[in-house]
C-alpha positions in Angstrom: 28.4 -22.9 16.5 27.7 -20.1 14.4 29.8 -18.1 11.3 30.0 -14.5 11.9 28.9 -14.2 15.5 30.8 -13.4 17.9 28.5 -15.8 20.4 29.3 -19.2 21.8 27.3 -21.8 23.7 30.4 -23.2 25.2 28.4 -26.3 27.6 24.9 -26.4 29.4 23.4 -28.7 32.0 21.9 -28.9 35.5 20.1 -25.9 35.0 22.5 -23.7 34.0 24.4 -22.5 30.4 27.2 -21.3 29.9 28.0 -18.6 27.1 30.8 -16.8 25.9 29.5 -13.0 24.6 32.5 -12.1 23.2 35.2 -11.7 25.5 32.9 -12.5 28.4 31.7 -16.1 29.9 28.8 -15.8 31.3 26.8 -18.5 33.3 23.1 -17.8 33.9 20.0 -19.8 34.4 18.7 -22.0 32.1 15.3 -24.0 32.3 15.6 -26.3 29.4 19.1 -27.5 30.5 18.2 -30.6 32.5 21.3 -32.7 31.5 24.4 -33.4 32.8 27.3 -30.8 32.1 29.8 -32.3 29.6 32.9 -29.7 31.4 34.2 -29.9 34.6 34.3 -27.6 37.2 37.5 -25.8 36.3 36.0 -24.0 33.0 32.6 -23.5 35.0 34.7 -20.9 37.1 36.4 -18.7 34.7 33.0 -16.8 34.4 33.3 -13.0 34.1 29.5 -13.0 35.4 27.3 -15.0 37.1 23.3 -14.5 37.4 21.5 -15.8 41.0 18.0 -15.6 41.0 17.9 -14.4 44.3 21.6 -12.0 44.5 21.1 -11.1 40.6 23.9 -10.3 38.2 27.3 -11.3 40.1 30.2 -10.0 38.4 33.9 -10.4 38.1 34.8 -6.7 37.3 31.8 -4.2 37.4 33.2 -1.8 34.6 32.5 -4.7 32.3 28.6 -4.4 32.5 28.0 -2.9 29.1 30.5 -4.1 26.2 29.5 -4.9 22.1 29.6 -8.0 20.2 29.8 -8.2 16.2 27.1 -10.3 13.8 27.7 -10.3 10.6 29.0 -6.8 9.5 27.1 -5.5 12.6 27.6 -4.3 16.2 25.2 -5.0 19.0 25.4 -3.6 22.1 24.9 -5.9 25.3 24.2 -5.0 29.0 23.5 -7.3 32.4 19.9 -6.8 32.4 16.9 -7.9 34.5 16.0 -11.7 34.8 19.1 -12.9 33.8 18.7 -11.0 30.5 21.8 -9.6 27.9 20.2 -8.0 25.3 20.0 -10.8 22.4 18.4 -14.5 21.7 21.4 -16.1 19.8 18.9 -19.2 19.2 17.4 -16.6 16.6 20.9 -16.2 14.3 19.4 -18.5 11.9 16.5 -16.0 11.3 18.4 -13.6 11.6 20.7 -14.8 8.5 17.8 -15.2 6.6 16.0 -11.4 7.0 19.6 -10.1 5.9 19.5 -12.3 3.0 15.4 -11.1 1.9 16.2 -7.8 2.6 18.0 -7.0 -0.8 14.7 -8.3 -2.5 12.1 -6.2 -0.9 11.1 -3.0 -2.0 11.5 0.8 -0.8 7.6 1.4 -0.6 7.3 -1.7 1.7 6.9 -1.9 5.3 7.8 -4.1 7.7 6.1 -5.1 11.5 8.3 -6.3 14.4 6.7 -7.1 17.1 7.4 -7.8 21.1 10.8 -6.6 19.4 13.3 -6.3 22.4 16.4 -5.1 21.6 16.0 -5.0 17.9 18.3 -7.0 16.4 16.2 -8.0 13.4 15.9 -4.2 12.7 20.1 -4.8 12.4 19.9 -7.9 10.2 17.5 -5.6 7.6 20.1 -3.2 7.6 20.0 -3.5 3.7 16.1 -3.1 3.9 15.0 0.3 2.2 11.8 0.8 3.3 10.0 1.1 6.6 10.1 -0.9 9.9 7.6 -0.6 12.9 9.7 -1.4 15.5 7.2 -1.9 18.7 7.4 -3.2 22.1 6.0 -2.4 25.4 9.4 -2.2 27.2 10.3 1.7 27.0 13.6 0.6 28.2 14.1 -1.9 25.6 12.9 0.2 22.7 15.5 2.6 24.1 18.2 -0.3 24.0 17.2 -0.8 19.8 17.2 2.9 19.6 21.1 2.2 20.2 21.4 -0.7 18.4 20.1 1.3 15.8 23.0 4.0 16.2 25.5 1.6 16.3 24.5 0.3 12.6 24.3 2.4 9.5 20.5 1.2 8.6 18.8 2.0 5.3 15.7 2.0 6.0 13.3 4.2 8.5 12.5 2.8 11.8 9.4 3.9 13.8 10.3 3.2 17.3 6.9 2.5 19.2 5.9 1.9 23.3 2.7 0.2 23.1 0.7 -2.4 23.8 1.1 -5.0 21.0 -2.4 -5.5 20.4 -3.3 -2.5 21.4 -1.2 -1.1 18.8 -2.5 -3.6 16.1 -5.7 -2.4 16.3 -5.3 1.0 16.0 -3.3 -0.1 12.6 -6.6 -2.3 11.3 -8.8 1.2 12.2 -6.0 3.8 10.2 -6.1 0.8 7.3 -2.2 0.3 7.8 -1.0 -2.4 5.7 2.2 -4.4 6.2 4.5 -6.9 4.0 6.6 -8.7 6.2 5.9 -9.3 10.4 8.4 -10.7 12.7 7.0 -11.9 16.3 8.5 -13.4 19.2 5.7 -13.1 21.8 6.3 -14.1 25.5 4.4 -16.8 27.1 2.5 -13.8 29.4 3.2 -9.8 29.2 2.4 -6.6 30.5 3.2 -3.1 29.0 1.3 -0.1 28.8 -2.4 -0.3 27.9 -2.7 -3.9 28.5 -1.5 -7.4 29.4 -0.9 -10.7 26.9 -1.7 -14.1 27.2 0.0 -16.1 24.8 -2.6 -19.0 25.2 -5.5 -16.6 25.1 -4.3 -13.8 22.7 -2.9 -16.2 19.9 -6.0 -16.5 17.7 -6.7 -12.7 18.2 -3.2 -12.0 16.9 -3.6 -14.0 14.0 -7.2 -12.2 12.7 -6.1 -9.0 13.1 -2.7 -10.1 11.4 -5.3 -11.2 8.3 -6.3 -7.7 8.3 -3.4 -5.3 8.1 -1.3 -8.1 5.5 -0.9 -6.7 1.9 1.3 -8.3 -0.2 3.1 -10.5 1.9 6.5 -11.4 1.7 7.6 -12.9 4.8 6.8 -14.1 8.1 8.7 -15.3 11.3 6.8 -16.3 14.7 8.9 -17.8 17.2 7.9 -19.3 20.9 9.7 -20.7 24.0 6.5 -21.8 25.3 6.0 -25.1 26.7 2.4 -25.8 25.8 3.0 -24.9 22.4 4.2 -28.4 20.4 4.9 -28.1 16.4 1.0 -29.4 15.6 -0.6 -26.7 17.8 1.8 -23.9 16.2 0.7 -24.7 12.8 -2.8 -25.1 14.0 -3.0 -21.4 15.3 -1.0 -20.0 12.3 -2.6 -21.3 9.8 -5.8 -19.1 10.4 -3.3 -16.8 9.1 -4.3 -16.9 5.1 -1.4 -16.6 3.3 0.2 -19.5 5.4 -2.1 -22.3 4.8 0.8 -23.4 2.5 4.3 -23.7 2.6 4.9 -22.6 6.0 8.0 -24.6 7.9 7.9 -25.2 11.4 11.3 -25.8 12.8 12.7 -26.0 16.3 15.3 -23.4 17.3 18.1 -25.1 18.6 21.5 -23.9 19.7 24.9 -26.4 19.4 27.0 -26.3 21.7 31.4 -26.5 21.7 31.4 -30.0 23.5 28.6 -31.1 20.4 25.1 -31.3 22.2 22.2 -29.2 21.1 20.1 -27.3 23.4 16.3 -26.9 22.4 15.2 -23.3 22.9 11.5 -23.2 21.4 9.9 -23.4 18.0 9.6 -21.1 14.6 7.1 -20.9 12.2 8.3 -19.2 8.9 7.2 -18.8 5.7 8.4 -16.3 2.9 7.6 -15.7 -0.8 11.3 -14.7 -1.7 13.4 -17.5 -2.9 16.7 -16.7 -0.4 
């Protein structure tokens, strides 16, 4: 349950959640879900759209397949996308909350990386942000979706919109002597994009060196994971190579409530910031 979101996890189980997006219920898969279902069959049906794995998206009236939805003072637009996909992570709203809280402390000559950045909704929560963010992904059709996201939101600050392999791209930004003050990533557990492929289990302690070596000043970090082999020790084993987190970084797990009062566990966060929020 969540203020200022126009997002429900209305009941999960068997495999399955079940969301409302605003107007729309949707049901789609969902690994973690391995309870029973707390509502009966009745409110199971009144989905607008239902995802098979094999069929895809299902829908009750096709003209629906692209509609908005409001967080905070903000519009984000969703569509029925591949793999069961909308367009947002509500398990994230809690991070979310807190960049648009640190962004009216951060300055105009800083510069922010998001990374493996989907749709771009943190770019939306740092509407209030005045300097730069790199927003990069290797999904030209989801860079496209946050180029809309961006339109829909009046931002303040610049966004660089880049299609690139993340590490690829990282790289490049040790070699130019690119400096950053605030990261946001929420790898997958494996990728592909252009230039490249990632590994979350082989790539993680690369990411964090390089990390090392385009921080200056750093205000903030967020790392989140849905990956299974990654338990709460391991993720503050790998980020703490990361030097300005050997202290005071809080691992938390990212957990969504539901209407009928059970939690569904949807990964893990690492986060760490030097503003007070």
């Amino acid at each position: 349950m969540f203020d200022n979101f126009d997002y429900s996890l209305v009941d999960f189980g068997e495999g399955r959640k079940l969301e409302r997006f605003g107007d729309l219920l949707v049901d789609r898969p969902s690994p973690q879900s391995i309870c029973n279902k707390s509502y009966n069959k009745d409110i199971w049906d009144r989905v607008d759209a239902y995802f098979d794995r094999e069929k895809g998206w299902i829908l009750k009236d096709e003209s629906s397949s692209d509609w908005e939805i409001s967080i905070f003072d903000s519009k984000v637009k969703l569509r029925f996308a591949s793999a069961g996909q909308v367009g947002i992570f509500p398990e994230q709203y809690e991070n979310w909350d807190f960049l648009r809280k640190i962004s009216l402390s951060m300055g105009e000559d800083e510069r922010i990386l998001n990374v493996f950045s989907y749709t771009g909704v943190s770019n939306i929560a740092l509407k209030g942000f005045g300097g730069e963010i790199v927003h990069l992904d290797g999904s030209k059709s989801s860079v496209n979706w946050a180029k809309e996201n961006a339109r829909l939101n009046e931002l303040k600050c610049k966004v660089r919109f880049i299609v690139e392999d993340a590490m690829t791209f990282m790289v490049k930004e040790v070699k130019r002597g690119k400096r950053y003050n605030g990261f946001i990533l929420d790898p997958p557990e494996f990728g592909r994009g252009p230039g490249g492929d990632w590994s979350l289990k082989r790539d993680i302690e690369l990411l964090t060196d390089i990390l090392n070596r385009i921080t200056d000043r750093p205000r903030f970090f967020i790392f989140t994971t849905h990956s299974q082999w990654v338990d709460k020790k391991n993720l503050r084993k790998y980020l703490s190579r990361i030097d300005f987190l050997k202290k005071y970084l809080d691992i938390f797990e990212l957990k969504i409530k539901s209407e009928s009062g059970k939690f569904l566990d949807m990964g893990l966060c690492g986060r760490w910031s030097s503003i007070i929020v």
